[in-house]
ZAMARGU-4260 file (C-alpha; in steps of 0.2 Angstrom, whole numbers, plus 5000, padded with zeros to 4 digits):
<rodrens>
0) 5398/5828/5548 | 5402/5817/5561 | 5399/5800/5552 | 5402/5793/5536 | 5384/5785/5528
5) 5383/5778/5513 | 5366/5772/5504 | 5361/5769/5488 | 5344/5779/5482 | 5337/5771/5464
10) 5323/5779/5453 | 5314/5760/5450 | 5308/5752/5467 | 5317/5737/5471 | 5317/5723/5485
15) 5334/5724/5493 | 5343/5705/5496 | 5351/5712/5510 | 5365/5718/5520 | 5381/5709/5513
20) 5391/5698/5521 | 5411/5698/5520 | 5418/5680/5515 | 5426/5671/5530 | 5445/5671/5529
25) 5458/5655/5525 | 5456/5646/5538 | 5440/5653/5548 | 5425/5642/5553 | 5412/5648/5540
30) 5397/5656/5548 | 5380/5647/5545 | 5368/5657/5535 | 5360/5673/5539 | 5339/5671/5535
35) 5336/5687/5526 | 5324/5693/5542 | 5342/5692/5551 | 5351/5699/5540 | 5339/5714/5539
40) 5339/5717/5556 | 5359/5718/5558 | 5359/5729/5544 | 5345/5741/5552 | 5353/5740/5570
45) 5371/5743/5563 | 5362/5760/5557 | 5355/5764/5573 | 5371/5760/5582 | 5379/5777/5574
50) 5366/5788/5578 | 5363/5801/5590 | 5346/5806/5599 | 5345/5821/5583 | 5347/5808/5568
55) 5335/5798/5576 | 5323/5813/5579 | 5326/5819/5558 | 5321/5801/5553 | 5304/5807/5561
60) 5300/5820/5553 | 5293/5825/5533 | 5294/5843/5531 | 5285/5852/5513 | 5298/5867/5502
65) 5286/5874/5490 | 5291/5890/5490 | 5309/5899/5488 | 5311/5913/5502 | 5306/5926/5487
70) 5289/5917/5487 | 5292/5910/5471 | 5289/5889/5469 | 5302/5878/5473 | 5306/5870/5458
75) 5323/5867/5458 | 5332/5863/5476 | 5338/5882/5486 | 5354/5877/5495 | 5346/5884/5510
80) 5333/5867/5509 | 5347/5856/5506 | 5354/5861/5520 | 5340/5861/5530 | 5337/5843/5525
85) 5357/5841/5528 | 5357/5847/5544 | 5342/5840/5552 | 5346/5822/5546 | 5326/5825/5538
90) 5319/5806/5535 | 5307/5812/5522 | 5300/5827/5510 | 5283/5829/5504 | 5279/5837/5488
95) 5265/5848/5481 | 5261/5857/5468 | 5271/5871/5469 | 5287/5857/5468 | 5280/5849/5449
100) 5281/5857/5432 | 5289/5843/5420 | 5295/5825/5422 | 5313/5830/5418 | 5312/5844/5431
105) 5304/5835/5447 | 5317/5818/5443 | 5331/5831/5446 | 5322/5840/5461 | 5320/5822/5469
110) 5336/5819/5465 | 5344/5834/5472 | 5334/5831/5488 | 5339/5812/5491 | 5359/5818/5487
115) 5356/5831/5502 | 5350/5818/5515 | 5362/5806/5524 | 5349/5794/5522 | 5340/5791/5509
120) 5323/5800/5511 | 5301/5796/5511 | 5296/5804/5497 | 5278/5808/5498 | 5265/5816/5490
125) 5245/5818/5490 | 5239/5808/5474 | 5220/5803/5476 | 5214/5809/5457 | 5200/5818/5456
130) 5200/5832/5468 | 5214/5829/5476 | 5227/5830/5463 | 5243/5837/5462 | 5249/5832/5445
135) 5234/5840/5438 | 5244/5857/5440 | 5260/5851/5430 | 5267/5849/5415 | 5269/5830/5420
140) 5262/5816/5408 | 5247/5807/5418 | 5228/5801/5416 | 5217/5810/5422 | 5209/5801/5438
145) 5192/5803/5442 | 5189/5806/5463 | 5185/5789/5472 | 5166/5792/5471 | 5165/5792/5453
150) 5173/5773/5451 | 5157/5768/5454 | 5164/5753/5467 | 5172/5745/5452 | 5187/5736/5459
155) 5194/5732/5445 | 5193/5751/5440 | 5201/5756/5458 | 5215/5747/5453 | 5217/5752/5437
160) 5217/5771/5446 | 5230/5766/5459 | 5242/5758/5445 | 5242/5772/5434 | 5246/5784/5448
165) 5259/5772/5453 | 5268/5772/5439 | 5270/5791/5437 | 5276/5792/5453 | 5286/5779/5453
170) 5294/5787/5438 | 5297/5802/5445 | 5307/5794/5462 | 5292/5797/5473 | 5288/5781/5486
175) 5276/5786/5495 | 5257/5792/5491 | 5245/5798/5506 | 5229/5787/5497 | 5218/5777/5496
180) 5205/5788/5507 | 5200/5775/5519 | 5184/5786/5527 | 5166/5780/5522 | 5156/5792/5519
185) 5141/5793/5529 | 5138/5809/5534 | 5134/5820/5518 | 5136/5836/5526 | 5153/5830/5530
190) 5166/5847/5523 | 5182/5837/5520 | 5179/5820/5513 | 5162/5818/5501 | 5168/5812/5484
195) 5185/5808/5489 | 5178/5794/5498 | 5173/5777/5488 | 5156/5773/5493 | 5144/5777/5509
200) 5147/5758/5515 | 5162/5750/5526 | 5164/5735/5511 | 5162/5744/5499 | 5177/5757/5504
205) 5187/5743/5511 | 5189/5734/5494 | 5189/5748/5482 | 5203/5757/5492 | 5212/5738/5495
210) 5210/5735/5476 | 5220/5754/5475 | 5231/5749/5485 | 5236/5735/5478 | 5237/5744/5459
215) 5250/5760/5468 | 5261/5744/5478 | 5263/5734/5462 | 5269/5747/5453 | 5282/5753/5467
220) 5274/5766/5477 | 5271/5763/5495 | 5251/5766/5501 | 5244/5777/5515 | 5230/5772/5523
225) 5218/5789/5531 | 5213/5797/5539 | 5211/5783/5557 | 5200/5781/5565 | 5188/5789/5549
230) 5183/5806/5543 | 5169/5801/5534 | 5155/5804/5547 | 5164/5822/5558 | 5156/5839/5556
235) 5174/5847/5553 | 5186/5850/5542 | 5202/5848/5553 | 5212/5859/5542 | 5201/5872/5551
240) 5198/5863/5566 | 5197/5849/5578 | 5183/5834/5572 | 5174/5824/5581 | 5168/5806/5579
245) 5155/5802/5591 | 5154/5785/5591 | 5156/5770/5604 | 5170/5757/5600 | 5156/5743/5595
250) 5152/5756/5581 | 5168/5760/5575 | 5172/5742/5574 | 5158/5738/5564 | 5160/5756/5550
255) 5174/5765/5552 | 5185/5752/5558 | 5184/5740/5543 | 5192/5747/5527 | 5208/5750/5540
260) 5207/5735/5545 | 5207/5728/5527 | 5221/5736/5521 | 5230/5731/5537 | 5227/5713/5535
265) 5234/5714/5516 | 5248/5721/5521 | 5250/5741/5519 | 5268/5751/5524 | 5257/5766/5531
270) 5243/5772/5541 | 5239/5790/5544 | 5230/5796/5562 | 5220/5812/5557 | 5216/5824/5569
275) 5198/5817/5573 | 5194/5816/5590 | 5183/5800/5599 | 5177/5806/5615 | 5167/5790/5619
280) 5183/5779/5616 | 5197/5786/5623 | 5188/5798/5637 | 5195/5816/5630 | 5195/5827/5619
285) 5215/5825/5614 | 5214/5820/5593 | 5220/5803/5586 | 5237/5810/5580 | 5239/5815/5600
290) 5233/5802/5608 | 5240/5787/5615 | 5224/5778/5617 | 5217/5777/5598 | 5234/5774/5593
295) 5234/5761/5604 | 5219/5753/5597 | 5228/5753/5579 | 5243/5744/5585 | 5234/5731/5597
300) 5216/5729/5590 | 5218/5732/5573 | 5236/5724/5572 | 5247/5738/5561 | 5265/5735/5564
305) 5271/5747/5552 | 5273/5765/5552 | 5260/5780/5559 | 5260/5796/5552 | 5253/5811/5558
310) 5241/5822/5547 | 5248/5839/5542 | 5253/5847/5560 | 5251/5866/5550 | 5232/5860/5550
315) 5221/5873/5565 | 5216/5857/5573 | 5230/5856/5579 | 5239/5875/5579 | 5222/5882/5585
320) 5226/5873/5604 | 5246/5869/5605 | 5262/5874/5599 | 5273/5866/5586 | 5287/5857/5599
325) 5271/5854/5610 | 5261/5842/5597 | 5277/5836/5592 | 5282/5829/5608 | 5264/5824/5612
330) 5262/5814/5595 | 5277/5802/5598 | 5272/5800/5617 | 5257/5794/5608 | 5265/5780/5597
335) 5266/5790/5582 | 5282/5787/5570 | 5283/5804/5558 | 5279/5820/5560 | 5271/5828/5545
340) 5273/5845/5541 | 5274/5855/5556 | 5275/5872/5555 | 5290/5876/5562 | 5305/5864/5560
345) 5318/5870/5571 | 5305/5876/5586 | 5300/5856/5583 | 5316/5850/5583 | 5322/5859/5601
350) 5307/5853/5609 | 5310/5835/5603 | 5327/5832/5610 | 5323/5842/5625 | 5310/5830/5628
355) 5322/5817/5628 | 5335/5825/5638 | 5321/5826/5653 | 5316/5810/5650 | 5297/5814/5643
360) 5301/5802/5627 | 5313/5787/5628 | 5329/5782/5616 | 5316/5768/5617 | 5303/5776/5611
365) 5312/5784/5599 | 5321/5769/5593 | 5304/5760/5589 | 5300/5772/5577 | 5317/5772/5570
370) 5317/5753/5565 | 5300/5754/5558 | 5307/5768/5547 | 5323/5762/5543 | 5313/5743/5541
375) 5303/5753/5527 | 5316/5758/5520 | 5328/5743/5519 | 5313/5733/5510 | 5315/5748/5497
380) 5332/5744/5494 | 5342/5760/5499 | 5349/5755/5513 | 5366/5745/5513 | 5377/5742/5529
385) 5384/5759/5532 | 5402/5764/5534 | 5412/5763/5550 | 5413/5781/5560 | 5430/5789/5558
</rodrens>
């Protein structure tokens, strides 16, 4: 390994005080005191200092194990994903069902994952309830959550849902959950979301899912906000295809617009950009996840300063029309800051740092994405100053 990282990785999500600061010497005019915003930054840019183009290209990336090369689940760590994770600098892992059996046994896979990575990693997962549950198929202690439609727009019990998620997953070592649905369901002959969303009105969705949000976050799991610009009124499931939304920008801003902007305003880590196309907006056909314009409007109408995530790049809206490297390299021209699941890591990977080396994606580029990441990560306390090179 060409550097020396050290980080620390705890099982209870904690708020890091920052980096720490060396006492002056006898003699030596003490320094005037770092703020803790200062202090956060030199921590995250001493980071970035020691890595290269493919460290900052792995934080990027969340990649999926659920199956040994034998086709069995993947349970317990191979040592070809360690080193997969190793090798690749991977910023983040998302689990599924395949990954759970018992509390005891996903701790130590979690575990195992975070002592393979240089840093310490995302660790996601799709925890909704209802239909869109993967401790459902586990062994693992958990109330059983009902899907979003059946809370009957009851904050109260929204909250209720999103703290007792929380605290499973938090328990387990898992920090990120891809919930609350954010999409309004207005178009019942919608495949995809239906029940999954809270209610067939923008208020209605924007405080049930900000009122989930806020029961995950207290309980220490970071919220993901999805799918922008809103999968509630498209014809198309994008796991088999692109969707459309075809709507002006005065419409989205007063539907499909609003629960994002909600859960923005109060503050949440993560949004994810589905593969849902606007044609009336940005001109194109070119999907959220793809395109530079609707991430655009996330960032400078709707205001989100923290990180974008990509939908699953294994779903056929997106392998039906480009390769793996190709929607890569097109989602962080985009704006996007991980890459979730493509299909093939390595082919990914290449095309990536060869974008760099022509010059189709910037260090700055790349390096905006980083700091939002390694931001993340330092307000979850597992991140200290890391060790000099050698």
């Amino acid at each position: 390994m060409r550097k020396k990282w050290i980080w620390v990785f705890t099982m209870v999500w904690l708020c890091c005080s920052g980096c720490g600061q060396g006492n002056a010497a006898e003699g030596e005019n003490i320094p005037i005191a770092q703020t803790a915003e200062e202090q956060k930054a030199e921590c995250i840019q001493a980071w970035m200092s020691q890595m290269d183009t493919e460290e900052k290209i792995g934080q990027m990336l969340m990649i999926d194990f659920r199956q040994n090369t034998d086709g069995s689940d993947m349970t317990v760590l191979s040592e070809a994903a360690a080193e997969t994770i190793r090798t690749n600098h991977l910023g983040g892992v998302i689990l599924f069902a395949e990954n759970l059996d018992t509390t005891e046994q996903t701790q130590q896979l979690i575990l195992d994952m975070q002592a393979a990575a240089e840093l310490p990693l995302a660790i996601g997962m799709d925890e909704e309830g209802g239909m869109v549950s993967r401790l459902d198929k586990s062994r693992i202690p958990h109330m059983s959550i009902p899907n979003a439609a059946e809370l009957a727009g009851d904050p109260a019990r929204a909250k209720v849902a999103g703290a007792e998620i929380g605290a499973v997953l938090a328990e387990l070592g898992i920090n990120v959950d891809f919930a609350p649905v954010a999409d309004i369901n207005t178009n019942q002959e919608n495949p995809v979301i239906g029940e999954r969303a809270y209610g067939t009105d923008a208020q209605t969705v924007a405080v049930m899912a900000e009122a989930f949000r806020t029961g995950l976050e207290e309980n220490g799991v970071s919220a993901v906000a999805k799918h922008f610009p809103g999968h509630g009124d498209t014809a198309t499931d994008s796991h088999d295809g692109m969707a459309v939304l075809d709507h002006d920008l005065q419409r989205l801003r007063e539907v499909e617009f609003v629960p994002f902007q909600t859960l923005i305003d109060a503050g949440i880590d993560w949004v994810m950009v589905g593969h849902i196309t606007m044609p009336k907006v940005t001109g194109d056909n070119l999907p959220a996840s793809l395109s530079k314009e609707a991430i655009d409007l996330l960032r400078q109408e709707l205001g989100f300063s923290g990180i974008i995530v990509t939908d699953a790049m294994n779903m056929g809206a997106i392998t039906q029309y480009d390769t793996d490297g190709m929607a890569a390299v097109m989602a962080i021209q985009a704006g996007a800051d991980v890459v979730l699941m493509p299909s093939d890591l390595q082919q990914t990977m290449s095309a990536l740092q060869q974008a760099v080396m022509e010059g189709e994606i910037t260090q700055q580029r790349l390096e905006e994405s980083v700091y939002r990441i390694l931001s993340w990560k330092y307000d979850c306390g597992m991140l200290e100053e890391p060790a000099a090179e050698y």
